[in-house]
C-alpha positions as CSV (number, residue, x, y, z in Angstrom):
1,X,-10.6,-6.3,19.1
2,X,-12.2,-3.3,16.9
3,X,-11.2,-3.8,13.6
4,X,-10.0,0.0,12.0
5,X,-13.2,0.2,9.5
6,X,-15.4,0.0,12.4
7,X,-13.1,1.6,14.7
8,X,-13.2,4.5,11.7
9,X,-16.9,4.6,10.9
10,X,-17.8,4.8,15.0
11,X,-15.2,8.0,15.0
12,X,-16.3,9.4,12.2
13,X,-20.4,9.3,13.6
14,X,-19.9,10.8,16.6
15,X,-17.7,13.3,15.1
16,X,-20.6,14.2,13.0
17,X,-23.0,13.9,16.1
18,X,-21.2,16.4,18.0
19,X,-21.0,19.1,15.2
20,X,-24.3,19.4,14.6
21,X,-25.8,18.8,18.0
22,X,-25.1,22.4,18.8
23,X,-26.8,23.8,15.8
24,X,-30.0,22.2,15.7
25,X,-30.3,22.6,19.4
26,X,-30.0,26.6,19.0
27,X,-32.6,26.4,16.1
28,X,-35.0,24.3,18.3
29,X,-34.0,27.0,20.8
30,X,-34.3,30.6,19.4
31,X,-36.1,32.8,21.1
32,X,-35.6,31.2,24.4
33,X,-32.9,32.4,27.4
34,X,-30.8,29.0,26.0
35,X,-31.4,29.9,22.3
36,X,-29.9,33.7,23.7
37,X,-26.8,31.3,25.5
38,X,-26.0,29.6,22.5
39,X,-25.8,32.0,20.0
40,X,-24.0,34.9,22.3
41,X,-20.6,35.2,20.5
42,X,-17.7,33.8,22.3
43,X,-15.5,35.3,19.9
44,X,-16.0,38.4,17.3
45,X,-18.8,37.1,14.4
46,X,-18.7,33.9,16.0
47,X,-21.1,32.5,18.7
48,X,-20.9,29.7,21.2
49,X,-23.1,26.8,19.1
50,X,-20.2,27.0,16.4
51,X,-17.7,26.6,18.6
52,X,-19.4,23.9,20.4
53,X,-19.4,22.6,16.7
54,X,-16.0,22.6,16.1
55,X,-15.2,20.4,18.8
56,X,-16.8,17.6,16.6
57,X,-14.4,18.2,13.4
58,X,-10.9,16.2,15.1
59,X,-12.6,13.1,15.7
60,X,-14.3,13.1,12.2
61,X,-11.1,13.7,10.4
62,X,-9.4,10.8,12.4
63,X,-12.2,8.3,11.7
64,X,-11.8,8.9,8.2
65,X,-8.0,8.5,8.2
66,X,-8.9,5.4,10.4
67,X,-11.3,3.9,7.9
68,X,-9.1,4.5,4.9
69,X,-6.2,2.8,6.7
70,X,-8.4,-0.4,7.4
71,X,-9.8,-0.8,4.2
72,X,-5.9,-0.8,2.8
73,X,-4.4,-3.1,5.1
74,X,-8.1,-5.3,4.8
75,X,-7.5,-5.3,0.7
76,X,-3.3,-5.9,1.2
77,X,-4.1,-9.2,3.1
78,X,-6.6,-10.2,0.3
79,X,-4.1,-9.8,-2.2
80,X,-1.7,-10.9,-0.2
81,X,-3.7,-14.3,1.1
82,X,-4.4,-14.6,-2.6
83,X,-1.0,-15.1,-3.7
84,X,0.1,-17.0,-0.8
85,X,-2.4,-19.9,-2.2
86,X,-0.9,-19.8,-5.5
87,X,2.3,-19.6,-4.7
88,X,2.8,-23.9,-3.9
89,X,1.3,-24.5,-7.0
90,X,3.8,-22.5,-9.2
91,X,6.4,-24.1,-7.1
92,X,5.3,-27.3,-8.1
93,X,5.4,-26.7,-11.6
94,X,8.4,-24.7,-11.5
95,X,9.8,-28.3,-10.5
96,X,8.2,-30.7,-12.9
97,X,10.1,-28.0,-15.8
98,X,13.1,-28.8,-14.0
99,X,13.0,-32.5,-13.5
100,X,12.2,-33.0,-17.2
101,X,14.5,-30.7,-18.7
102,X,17.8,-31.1,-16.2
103,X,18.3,-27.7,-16.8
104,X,18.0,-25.4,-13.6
105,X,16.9,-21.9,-13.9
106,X,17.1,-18.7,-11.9
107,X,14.7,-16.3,-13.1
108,X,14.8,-12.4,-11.2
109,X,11.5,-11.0,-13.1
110,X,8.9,-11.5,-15.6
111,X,8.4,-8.1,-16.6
112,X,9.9,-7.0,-20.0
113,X,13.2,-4.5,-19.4
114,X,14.6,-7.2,-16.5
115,X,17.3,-8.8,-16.8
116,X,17.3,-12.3,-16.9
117,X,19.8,-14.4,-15.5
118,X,19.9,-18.4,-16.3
119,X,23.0,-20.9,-15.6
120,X,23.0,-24.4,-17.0
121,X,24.5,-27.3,-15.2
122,X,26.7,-30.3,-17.0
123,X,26.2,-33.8,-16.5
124,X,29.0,-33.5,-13.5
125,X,26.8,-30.4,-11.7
126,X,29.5,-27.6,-12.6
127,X,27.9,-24.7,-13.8
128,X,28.6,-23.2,-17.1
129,X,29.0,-19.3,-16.9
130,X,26.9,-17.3,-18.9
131,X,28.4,-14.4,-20.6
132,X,27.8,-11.3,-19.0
133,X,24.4,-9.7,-20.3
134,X,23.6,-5.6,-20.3
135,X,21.5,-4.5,-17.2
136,X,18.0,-3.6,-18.5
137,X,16.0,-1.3,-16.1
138,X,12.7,-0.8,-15.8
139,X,11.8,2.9,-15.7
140,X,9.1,3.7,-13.3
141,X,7.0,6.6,-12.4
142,X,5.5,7.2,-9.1
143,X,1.4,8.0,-9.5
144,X,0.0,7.4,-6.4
145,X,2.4,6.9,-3.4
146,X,1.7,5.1,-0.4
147,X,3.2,5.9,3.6
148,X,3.1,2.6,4.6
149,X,3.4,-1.1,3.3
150,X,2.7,-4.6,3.8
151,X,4.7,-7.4,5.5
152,X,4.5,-10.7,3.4
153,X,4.9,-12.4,6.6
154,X,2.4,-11.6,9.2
155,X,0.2,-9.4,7.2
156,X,1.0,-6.3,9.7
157,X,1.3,-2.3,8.0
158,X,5.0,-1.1,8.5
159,X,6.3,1.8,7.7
160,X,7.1,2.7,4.1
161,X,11.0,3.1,5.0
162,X,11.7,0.2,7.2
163,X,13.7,-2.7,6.7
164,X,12.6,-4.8,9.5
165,X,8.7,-5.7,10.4
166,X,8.4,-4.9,14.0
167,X,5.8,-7.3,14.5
168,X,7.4,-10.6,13.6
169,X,11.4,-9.7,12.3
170,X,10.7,-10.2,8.9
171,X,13.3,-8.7,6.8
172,X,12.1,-7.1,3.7
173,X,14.2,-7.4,0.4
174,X,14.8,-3.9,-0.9
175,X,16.8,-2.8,-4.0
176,X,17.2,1.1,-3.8
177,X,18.4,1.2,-7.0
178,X,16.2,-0.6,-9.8
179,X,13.8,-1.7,-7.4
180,X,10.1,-0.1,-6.6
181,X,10.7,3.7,-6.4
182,X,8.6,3.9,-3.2
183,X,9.5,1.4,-0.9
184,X,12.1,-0.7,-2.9
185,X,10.8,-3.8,-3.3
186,X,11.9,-6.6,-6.0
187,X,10.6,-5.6,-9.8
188,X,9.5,-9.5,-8.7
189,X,6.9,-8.0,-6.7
190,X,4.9,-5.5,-9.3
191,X,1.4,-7.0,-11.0
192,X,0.4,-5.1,-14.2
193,X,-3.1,-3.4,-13.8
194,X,-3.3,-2.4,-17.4
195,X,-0.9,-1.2,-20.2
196,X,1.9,0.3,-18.6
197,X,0.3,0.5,-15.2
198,X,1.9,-1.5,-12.5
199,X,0.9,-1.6,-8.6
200,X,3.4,-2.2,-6.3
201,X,2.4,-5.9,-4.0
202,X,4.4,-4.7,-0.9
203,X,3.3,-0.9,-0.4
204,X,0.6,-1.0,-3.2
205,X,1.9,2.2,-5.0
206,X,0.5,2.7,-8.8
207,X,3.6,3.1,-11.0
208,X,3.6,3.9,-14.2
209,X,6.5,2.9,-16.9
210,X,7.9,5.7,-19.1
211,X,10.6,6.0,-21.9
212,X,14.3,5.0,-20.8
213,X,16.2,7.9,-22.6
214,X,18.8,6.6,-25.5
215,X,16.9,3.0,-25.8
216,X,13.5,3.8,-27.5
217,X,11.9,1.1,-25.3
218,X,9.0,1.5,-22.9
């Protein structure tokens, strides 16, 4: 099967092929009866080599929408193969903490201006309640927003807006509300890039964290 890149990059050639085949065959031509075909306009101020040209221009365009949209999904599986691999090894450490401590923890997000929410159990496994703590958001800015995103089960592109991946039924988690403002993944899911520059690990948006009005925080 053709990957996109090379599907893209075969498009994109014989886009280019096809626009300037006409021209350079009328300037190898003037002066001849062909040369006198070729540039005879078909239309006012415009003669039949440029619109043989044109005909090139769609399947150049596609190729490069192609090519970008393989390189994207081929870096989203990177990332996303990437942190499939590190993800038994944080479980396992995740569980020593607990075994030594006999304290279990739920933790919704790293990222400073997320709540966190913790419950301690006894020696007879109730849980203690913990008091109620203020909700903390995260204010996000879009910079660069993507149409499509990644499922972090099969590795297929979905649309930005679905729920559901069509490929293998994997449900995504989205929180509308304090969640990524693109495609509404978990605050779980963002990796800093630098300062207050976050990307986005499900639709690889660039988000950038602003001022929360009345709290002085970033």
């Amino acid at each position: 099967m053709v990957s996109k890149i090379t599907l893209g990059l075969i498009l994109s050639a014989a886009g280019l092929a096809v626009a300037l085949l006409p021209t350079m065959l009328y300037l190898a031509t003037l002066g001849t009866p062909m040369g006198d075909a070729l540039g005879a306009e078909v239309l006012p101020s415009i003669p039949l080599y440029l619109m043989l040209s044109m005909v090139g221009v769609p399947p150049s365009i596609v190729g490069a929408v192609t090519f970008r949209r393989g390189v994207r999904e081929l870096v989203a599986s990177q990332v996303l193969s990437s942190r499939t691999g590190a993800a038994p090894q944080a479980g396992s450490g995740v569980q020593q903490a607990r075994a030594a401590t006999g304290v279990r923890t739920q933790q919704a997000s790293s990222e400073p201006g997320v709540r966190v929410q913790q419950q301690a159990t006894t020696g007879t496994g109730r849980v203690q309640p913990q008091p109620p703590q203020p909700r903390r958001e995260l204010a996000l800015r879009v910079r660069t927003r993507s149409d499509s995103k990644v499922c972090p089960s099969c590795g297929g592109s979905v649309e930005v807006a679905a729920e559901i991946c069509p490929s293998c039924g994997f449900r995504f988690t989205i929180d509308r509300d304090s969640g990524c403002p693109v495609c509404g993944a978990p605050l779980s899911r963002l990796s800093r890039l630098s300062g207050d520059l976050f990307v986005c690990g499900i639709c690889f948006s660039e988000l950038e964290r602003v001022t929360v009005p009345g709290t002085g925080q970033r």
